[in-house]
Every structure is written in C-alpha cells, then in structure tokens.
BAGUSE-492783 format. One line per 2 residues: number of its first residue (from 1); their letters; for each residue x, z, y of C-alpha. Coordinates in Angstrom, 2 decimals. Example, Ala and Ser with C-alpha at 12.3 -4.5 7.8 and 13.67 -1.06 7.14 Angstrom:
% BAGUSE-492783
1 = as = 12.30 7.80 -4.50 ~ 13.67 7.14 -1.06
% end
This chain:
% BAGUSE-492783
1 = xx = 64.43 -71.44 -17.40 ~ 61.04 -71.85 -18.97
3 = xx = 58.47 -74.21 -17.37 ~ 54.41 -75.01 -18.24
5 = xx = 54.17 -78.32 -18.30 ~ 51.60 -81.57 -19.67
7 = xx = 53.56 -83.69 -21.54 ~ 53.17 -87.64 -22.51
9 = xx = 53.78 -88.11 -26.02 ~ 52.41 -91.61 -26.87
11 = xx = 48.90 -93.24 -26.62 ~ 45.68 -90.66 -25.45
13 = xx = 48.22 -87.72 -25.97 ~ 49.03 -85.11 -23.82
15 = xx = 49.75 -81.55 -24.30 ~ 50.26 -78.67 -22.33
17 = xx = 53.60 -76.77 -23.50 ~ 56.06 -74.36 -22.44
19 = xx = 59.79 -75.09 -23.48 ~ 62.99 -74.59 -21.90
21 = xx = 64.66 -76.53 -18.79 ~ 68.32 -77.44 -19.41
23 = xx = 70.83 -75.95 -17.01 ~ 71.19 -78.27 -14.10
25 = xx = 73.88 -80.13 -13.34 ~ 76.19 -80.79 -10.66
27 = xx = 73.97 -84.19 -9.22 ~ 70.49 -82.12 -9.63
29 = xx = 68.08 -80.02 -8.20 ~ 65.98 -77.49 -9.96
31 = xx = 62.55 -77.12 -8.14 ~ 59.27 -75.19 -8.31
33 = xx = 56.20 -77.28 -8.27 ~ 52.86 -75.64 -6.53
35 = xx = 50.35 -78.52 -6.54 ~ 50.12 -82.32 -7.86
37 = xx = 47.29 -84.64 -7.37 ~ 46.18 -86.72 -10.16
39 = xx = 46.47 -90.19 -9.75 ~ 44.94 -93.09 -12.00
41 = xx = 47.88 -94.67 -12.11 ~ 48.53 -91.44 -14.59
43 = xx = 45.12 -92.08 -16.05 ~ 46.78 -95.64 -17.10
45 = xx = 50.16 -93.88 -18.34 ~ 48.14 -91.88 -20.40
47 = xx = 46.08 -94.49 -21.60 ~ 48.73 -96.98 -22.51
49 = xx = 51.69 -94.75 -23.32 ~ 55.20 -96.43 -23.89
51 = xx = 53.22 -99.89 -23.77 ~ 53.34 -98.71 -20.08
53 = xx = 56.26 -100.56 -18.16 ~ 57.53 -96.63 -16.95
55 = xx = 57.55 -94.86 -19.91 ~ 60.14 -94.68 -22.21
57 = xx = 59.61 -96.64 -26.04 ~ 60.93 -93.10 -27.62
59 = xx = 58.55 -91.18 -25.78 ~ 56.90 -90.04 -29.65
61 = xx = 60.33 -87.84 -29.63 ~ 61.34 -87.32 -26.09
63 = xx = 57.79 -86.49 -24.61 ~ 58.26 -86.90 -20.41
65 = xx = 56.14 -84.69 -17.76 ~ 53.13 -86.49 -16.31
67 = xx = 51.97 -86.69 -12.69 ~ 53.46 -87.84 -9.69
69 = xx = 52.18 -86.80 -6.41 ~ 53.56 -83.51 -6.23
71 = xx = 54.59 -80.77 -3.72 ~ 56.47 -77.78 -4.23
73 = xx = 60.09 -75.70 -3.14 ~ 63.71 -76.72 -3.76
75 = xx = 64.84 -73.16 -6.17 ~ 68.50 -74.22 -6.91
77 = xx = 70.93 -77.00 -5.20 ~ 73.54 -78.52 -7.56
79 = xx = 76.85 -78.26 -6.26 ~ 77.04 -82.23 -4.89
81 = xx = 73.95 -81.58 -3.14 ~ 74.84 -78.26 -1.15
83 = xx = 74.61 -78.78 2.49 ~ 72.39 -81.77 2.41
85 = xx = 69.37 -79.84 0.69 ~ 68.73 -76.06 1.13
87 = xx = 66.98 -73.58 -1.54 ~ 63.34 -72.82 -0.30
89 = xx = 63.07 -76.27 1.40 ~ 59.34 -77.89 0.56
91 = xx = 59.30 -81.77 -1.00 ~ 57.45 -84.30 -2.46
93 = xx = 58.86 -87.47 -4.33 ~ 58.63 -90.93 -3.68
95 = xx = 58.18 -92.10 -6.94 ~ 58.79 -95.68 -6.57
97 = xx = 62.57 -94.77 -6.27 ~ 63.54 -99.15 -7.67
99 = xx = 66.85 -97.52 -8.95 ~ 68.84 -101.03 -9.71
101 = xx = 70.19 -99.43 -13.33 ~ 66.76 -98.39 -13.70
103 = xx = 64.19 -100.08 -12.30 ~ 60.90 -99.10 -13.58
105 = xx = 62.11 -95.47 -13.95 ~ 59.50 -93.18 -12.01
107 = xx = 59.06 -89.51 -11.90 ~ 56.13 -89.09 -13.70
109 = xx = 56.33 -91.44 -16.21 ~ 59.86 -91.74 -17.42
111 = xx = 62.01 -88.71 -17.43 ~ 61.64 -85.66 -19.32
113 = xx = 62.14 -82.76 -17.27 ~ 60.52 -84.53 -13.94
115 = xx = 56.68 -84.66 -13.71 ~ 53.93 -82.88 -11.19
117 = xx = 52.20 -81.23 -13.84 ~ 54.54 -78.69 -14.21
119 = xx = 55.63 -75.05 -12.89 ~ 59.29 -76.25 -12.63
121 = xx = 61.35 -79.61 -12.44 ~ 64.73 -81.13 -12.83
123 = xx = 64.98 -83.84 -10.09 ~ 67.55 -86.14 -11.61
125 = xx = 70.32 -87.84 -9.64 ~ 68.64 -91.04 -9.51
127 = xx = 65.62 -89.75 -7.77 ~ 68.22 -88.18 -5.02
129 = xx = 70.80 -91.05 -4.80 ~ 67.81 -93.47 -3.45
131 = xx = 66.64 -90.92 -1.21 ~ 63.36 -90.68 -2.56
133 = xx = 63.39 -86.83 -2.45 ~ 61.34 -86.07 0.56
135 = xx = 61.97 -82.88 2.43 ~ 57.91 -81.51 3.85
137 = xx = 57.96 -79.04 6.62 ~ 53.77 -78.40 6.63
139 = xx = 52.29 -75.17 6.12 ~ 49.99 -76.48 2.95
141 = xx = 51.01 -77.63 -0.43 ~ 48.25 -80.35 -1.09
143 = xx = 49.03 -81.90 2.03 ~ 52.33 -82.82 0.90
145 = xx = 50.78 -84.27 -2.52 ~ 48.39 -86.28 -0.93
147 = xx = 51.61 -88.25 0.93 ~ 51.56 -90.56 -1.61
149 = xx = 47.70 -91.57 -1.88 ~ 48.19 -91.39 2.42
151 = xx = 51.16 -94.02 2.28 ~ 49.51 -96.88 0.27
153 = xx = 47.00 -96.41 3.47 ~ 49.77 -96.20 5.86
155 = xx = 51.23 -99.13 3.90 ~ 48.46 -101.11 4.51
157 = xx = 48.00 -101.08 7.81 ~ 52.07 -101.88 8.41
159 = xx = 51.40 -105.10 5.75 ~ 48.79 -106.76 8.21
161 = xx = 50.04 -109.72 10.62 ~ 48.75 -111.78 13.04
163 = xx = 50.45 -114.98 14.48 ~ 50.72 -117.30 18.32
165 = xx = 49.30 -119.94 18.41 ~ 53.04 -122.54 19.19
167 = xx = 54.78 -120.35 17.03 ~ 55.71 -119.82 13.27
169 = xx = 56.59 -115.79 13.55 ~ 54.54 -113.13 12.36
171 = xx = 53.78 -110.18 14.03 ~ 53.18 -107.52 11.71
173 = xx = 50.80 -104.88 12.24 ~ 47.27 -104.77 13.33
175 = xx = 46.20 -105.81 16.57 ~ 45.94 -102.49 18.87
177 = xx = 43.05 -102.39 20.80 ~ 41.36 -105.01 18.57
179 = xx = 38.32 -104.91 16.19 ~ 38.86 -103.30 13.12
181 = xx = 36.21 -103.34 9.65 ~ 37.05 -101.06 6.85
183 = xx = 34.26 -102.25 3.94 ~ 33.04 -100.01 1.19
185 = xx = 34.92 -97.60 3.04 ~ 33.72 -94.12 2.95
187 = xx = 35.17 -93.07 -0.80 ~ 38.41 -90.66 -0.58
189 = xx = 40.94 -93.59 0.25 ~ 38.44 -95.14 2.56
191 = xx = 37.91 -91.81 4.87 ~ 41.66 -91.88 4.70
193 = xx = 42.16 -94.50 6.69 ~ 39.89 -93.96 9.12
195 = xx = 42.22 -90.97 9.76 ~ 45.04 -92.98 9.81
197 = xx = 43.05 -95.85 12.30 ~ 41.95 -93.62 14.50
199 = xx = 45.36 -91.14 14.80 ~ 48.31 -93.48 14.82
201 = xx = 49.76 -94.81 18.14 ~ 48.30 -98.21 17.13
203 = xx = 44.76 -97.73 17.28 ~ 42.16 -100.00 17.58
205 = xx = 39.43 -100.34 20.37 ~ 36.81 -100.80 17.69
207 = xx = 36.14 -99.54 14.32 ~ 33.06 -100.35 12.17
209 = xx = 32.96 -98.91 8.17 ~ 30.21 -99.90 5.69
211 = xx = 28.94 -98.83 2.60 ~ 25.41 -98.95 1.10
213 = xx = 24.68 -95.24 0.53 ~ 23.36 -93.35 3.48
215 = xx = 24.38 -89.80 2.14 ~ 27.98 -90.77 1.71
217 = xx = 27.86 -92.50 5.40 ~ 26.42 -89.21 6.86
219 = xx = 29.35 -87.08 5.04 ~ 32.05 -89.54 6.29
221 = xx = 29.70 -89.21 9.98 ~ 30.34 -85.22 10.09
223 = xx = 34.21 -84.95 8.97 ~ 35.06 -88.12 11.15
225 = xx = 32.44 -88.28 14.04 ~ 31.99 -91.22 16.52
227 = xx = 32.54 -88.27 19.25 ~ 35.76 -87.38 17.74
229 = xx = 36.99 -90.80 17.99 ~ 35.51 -91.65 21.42
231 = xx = 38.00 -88.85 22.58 ~ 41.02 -90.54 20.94
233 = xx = 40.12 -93.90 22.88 ~ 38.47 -95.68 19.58
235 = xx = 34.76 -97.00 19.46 ~ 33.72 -95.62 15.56
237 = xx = 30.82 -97.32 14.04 ~ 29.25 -96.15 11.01
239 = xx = 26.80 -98.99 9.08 ~ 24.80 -99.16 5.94
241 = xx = 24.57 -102.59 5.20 ~ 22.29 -102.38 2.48
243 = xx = 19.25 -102.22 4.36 ~ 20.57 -105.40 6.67
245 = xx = 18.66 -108.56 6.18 ~ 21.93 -110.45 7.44
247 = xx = 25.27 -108.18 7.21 ~ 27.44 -110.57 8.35
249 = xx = 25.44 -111.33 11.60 ~ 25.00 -107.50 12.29
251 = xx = 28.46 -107.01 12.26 ~ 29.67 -109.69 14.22
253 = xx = 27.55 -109.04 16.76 ~ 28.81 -105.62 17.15
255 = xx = 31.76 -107.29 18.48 ~ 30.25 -109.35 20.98
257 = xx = 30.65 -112.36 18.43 ~ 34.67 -112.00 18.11
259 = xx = 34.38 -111.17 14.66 ~ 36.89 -108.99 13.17
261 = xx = 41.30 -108.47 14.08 ~ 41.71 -107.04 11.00
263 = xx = 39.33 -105.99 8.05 ~ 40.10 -103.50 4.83
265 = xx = 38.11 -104.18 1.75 ~ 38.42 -101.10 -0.42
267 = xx = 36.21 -102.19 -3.02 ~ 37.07 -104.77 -6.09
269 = xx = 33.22 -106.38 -5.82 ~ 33.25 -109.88 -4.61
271 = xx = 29.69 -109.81 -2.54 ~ 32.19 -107.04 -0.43
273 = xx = 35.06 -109.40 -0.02 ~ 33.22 -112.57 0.87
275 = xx = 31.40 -110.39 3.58 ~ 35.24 -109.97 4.91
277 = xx = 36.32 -113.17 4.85 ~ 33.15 -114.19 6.77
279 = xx = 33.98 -111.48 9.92 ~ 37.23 -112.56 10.23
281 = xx = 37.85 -114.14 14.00 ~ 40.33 -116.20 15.40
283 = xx = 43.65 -114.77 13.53 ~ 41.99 -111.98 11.46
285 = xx = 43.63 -110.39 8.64 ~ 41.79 -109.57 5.25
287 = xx = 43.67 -106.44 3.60 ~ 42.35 -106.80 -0.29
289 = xx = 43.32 -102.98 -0.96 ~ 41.22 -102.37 -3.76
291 = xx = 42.91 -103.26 -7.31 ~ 40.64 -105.34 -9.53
293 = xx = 40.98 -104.07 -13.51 ~ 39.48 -107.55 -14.07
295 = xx = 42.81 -110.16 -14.03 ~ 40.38 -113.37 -13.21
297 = xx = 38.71 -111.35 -10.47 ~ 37.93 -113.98 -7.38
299 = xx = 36.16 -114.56 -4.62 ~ 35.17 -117.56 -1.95
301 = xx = 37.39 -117.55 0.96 ~ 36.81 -120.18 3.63
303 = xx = 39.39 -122.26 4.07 ~ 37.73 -124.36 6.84
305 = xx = 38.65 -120.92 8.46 ~ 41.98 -120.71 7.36
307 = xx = 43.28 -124.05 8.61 ~ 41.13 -124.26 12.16
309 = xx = 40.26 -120.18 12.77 ~ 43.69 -119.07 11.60
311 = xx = 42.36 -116.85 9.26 ~ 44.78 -114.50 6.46
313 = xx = 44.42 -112.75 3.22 ~ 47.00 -109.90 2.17
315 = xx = 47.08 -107.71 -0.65 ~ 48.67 -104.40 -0.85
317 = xx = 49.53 -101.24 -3.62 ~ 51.01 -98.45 -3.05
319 = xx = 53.38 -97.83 0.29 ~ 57.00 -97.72 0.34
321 = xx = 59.04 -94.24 1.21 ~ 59.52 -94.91 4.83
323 = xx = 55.26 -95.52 4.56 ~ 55.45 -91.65 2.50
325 = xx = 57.93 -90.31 5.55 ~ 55.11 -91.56 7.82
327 = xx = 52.34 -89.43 5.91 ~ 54.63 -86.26 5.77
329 = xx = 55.37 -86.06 9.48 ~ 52.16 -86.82 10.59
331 = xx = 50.33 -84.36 8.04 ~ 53.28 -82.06 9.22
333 = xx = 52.06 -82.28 12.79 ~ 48.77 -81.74 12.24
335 = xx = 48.05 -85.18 13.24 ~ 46.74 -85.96 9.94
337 = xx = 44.42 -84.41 7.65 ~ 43.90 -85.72 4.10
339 = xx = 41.55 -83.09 3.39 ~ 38.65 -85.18 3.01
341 = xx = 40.37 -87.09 -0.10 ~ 40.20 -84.10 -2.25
343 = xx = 36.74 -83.16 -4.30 ~ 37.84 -80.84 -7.18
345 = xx = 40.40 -78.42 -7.61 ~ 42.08 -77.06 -11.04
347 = xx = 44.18 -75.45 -13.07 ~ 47.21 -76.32 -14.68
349 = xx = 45.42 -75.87 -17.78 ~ 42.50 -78.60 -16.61
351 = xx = 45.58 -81.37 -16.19 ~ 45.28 -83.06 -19.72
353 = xx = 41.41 -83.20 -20.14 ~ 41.23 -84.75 -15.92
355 = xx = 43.88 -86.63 -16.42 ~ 41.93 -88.40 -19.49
357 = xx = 38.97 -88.34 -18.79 ~ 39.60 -89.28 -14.81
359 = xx = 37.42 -92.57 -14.56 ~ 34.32 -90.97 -15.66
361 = xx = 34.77 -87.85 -13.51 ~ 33.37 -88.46 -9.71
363 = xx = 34.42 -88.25 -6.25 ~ 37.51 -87.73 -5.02
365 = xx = 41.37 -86.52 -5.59 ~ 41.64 -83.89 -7.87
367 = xx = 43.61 -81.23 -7.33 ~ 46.05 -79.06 -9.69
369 = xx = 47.76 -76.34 -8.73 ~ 50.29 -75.59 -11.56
371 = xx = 50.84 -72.46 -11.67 ~ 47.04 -70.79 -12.14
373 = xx = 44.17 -71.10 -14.59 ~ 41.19 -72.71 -13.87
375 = xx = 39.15 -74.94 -15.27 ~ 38.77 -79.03 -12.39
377 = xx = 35.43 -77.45 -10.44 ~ 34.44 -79.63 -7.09
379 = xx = 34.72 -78.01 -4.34 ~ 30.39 -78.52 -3.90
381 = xx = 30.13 -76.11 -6.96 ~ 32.57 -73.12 -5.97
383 = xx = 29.41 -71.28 -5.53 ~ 27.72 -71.42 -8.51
385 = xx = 30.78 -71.71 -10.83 ~ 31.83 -68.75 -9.16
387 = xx = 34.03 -68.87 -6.54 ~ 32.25 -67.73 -3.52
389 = xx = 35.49 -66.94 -1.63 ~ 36.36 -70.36 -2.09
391 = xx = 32.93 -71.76 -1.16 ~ 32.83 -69.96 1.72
393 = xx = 35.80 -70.88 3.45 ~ 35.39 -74.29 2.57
395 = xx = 31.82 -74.21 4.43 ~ 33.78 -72.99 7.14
397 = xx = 35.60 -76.70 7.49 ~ 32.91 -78.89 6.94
399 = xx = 33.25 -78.43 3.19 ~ 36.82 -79.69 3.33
401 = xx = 39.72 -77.98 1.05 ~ 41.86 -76.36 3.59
403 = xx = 45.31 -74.05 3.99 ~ 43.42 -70.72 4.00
405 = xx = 41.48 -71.95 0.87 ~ 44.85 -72.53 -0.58
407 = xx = 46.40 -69.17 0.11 ~ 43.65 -67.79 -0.64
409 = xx = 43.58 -69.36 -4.34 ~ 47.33 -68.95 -4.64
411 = xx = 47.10 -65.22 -4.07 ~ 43.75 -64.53 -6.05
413 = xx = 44.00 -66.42 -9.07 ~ 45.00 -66.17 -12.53
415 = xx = 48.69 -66.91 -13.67 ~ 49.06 -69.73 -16.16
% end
C-alpha cells in the first residue's frame, strides 16, 4: 500500500513523500491515520536529528515518520493479533512504550513505517507487546490526538503528594476539596488543566489561575466560566497579577490566609515560580510543569518552609499510558474537552514547514489532518483565509475546533 508521509532524514530535514508500506506481518497492524498534533518534542527531533536519543544513527538512509500524537482506524489485524484488535477500531499510541530491548524506541522518532504524519502506518510488535496501542471509542479524531498533551496534565495532578504530620507515607494526589493555584496558566496546556481540575472526581474547593494578560484571562473566562465551575462544586478564580502591587498577598488572601494545597507553575520564568513557592501552606505541593530549555535554570525556594511548613517541590513530563487511558475515556465520555488546546489547523502538506518552524508560530496545538491539503491557518483567520464554513461553526462553540468542524473539513476538503 502507498502512504503520504513527512519523513526525518537527519538534521533540519524533512520531506513529504509517498513510497510503499511493506506487507505486514503476522505481529502487526496496518492502520489509517486521520489527524496528529504536532508536538515540540517533534520540533526537537527535527532539530537535532539522530543526535536525538530516539532516532536512529542511520536515519540519513532509513528516513523514519515524524509525529506522535496521532489518531486514526485499525485497517488490517495481523494474524497474532485477531481477536484482541478488530479492523475499524479507532487508536492512538502511547509513545513512551520503555520496550526493555529497546528503550528509547518511540513511534515518531524511531521506526520507519510508524509516525502521525502520515495517511497510513505499520504499528510494529513492540508498540503492541507493551500495550501501548490504545483503542479510542469518541466520535472526533483530534480528541484522541490530544490524549497525549491531556495525560502529561493528568500526569501531573496523579504526581502531587501531601503527607501526616506522625507519619512518613505519602499520599499521592492533590488534596480534594483544597486550594488549588495554576500560575501562568491560561496558554493551551494551562486551560487544559483547568478542565481536568474542575472535571475529575478529585476536585478541588478552590481554584485561582494567573497570568498577566487580560485578553488571554477573558478568553480562558468564556470557554471555562466561574458559573460553569460553581455548578461542578469548584470556586474558579480568574487573576491578572500584573496589575497587583503585592501578588503574593492577593492570593493568599483569597484563601482566607491558608495559602495554597497544591500549585501548578506552567511557566519556566523564575519571578512565576518564587510566587509559588511563597503560596504554598502547611503541606503544599509545587508542580514545576513547565520544562526550562535553560539547564542552570533556578529559583529561591524557602526552605524555612520546607523544614517547619512542610512544604514540596515536584517536577513532572509527560504522563504515563494508564495517565493517556485516563484522557481517552474521559474525552470519550464527553467529560473532557481539549478543544481549547488547539489554535490552527492544517494540511498534511503544512507538517514539515510547522513542524520547523513551531517555536516561532503562536498559540496553541496545531492540528494536521493527514489526509487533505491545506496550508496551518488558526482557527481566528478561517474567515478571511477563506473558510467561512469553518469560521462559522467554530463561532458557534465559543471559537473552539469542534466534531462538526471536523466532519465538516473531512468531507469538504481537498485530498492530499
């Protein structure tokens, strides 16, 4: 079978080709991909090629697909595999799959015929013998590519403890019904996890996010209102802190002068973290989510705090698959909507030039779907790039991409 797909061939160089899948074999599964979600981690694949820990040295000669946080339909079940999976089943991949023969492979960085920039895949044996290949049962595609991006959230959350005072044992997850701060945390991974924070059983009473740009704060206000939390039993709290003379006191006393359970910083700036250490009350957790680029990045932490408040610092990347099983069922259910992560949408032709030019492009996820033609356009500029259809639906759901915008796409748009 032939398959479109962007291919990694060594430093800055991808290319879009067509070329011919092998016949699968007995321990494989041939599947149709419909949309992936470009991650920087592929950004950084691209960047570094086979200096990258997950891609292969010979990559100059055996090019591998790019992209990992795919969605798309099972086509053909090798023969082990019959009974267990079932042809027009929808997946995604966990791509962390720690196979102990090979342990940095990853689909998406180190085998050739297994990528989400692609109209079809091979998914090799040792994706499927660690279970990392996910069967999706939601109606849309992009919600099952944005499982992956939704499990380092979900990861998150399950890597925060708390402790009892007497006792050495940590009890892992955050404190329900306690104060929660999620800093710098209206960008796509940010509005995430207020999602998450406010839809999982283990909510929290109280739930303050900051950022120092008022527009962004009134966009994250309309998709995620304080209403629409009140009704799901969690106070929401939107603050610019910008504008604060003192941040730290402002916040704090929105708890009644508790300070904070458990606090998110999703930004790599150190004013940001120090502001989170400084919440923290009696046993609160600091999640550093945001990855530094910088490798001496640091920040004060009070350790007066530490020894007599109780106070904790964890770091987390990425989620594990049970953390992607999480995302999948609850974006199955309709109790999760990742929606507000994505800002552009694109063609499988658009991959190469996102993909590398990804930090300087703005907002949000970016959307491929691989089997159309169109050149990344954000969802604010359907209308005058010329997608009016598009815009309008999208106006419809608070500007959000949604499932009727992707049927609606799927059914009106060019063929690669």
């Amino acid at each position: 079978m032939k398959t479109k797909a962007v291919r990694l061939y060594g430093k800055n160089d991808l290319r879009l080709e067509e070329f011919e899948l092998p016949d699968i074999k007995d321990n494989e599964i041939l599947a149709k991909v419909v949309t992936d979600s470009i991650c920087m981690s592929s950004y950084k694949a691209a960047c570094q090629g086979p200096d990258h820990k997950r891609v292969p040295n010979d990559v100059a000669v055996n090019p591998i697909i790019i992209g990992h946080e795919m969605c798309g339909e099972l086509i053909q079940i090798g023969e082990k595999y019959k009974g267990r999976y079932f042809e027009g089943q929808r997946f995604s991949l966990q791509a962390n799959i720690n196979h102990p023969d090979l342990p940095y492979a990853a689909p998406g960085y180190s085998f050739p015929f297994t990528g989400g920039n692609a109209q079809y895949i091979i998914i090799p044996k040792e994706v499927i013998e660690m279970d990392c290949l996910l069967i999706y049962s939601g109606e849309s595609f992009f919600q099952g590519s944005l499982a992956e991006p939704v499990s380092c959230i979900i990861g998150a959350f399950h890597a925060m403890y708390h402790t009892k005072m007497g006792s050495y044992d940590h009890k892992m997850e955050i404190r329900q019904g306690g104060n929660m701060a999620i800093l710098a945390g209206v960008g796509p991974m940010g509005l995430g996890a207020i999602d998450y924070a406010v839809n999982q059983p283990l909510k929290p009473g109280k739930l303050v996010v900051t950022d120092i740009d008022d527009s962004r704060l009134q966009r994250a206000g309309e998709i995620y209102s304080s209403e629409w939390a009140a009704d799901k039993g969690v106070d929401l709290i939107y603050v610019n802190t910008k504008s604060l003379e003192n941040p730290v006191a402002h916040l704090i006393s929105l708890t009644d002068g508790k300070g904070y359970d458990d606090v998110f910083v999703f930004a790599p700036v150190r004013p940001v973290v120090e502001q989170g250490d400084a919440i923290l009350g009696q046993d609160g957790c600091l999640n550093f989510f945001a990855g530094p680029t910088d490798k001496n990045f640091s920040a004060m932490f009070n350790f007066y705090n530490v020894h007599y408040a109780s106070t904790h610092v964890v770091g987390t990347s990425g989620g594990n698959t049970e953390d992607m099983r999480e995302a999948l069922k609850m974006s199955s259910g309709g109790s999760l909507n990742p929606a507000s992560m994505v800002t552009h949408i694109g063609g499988l032709d658009s991959a190469v030039e996102t993909t590398l030019n990804l930090p300087k492009i703005p907002g949000g996820k970016k959307l491929i779907y691989t089997g159309i033609s169109m050149p990344l356009t954000a969802i604010d500029d359907f209308e005058k790039e010329g997608y009016p259809e598009l815009a309008s639906i999208c106006r419809a759901n608070k500007g959000l991409w949604c499932k009727e915008a992707e049927d609606y796409l799927l059914s009106n748009s060019v063929k690669i």
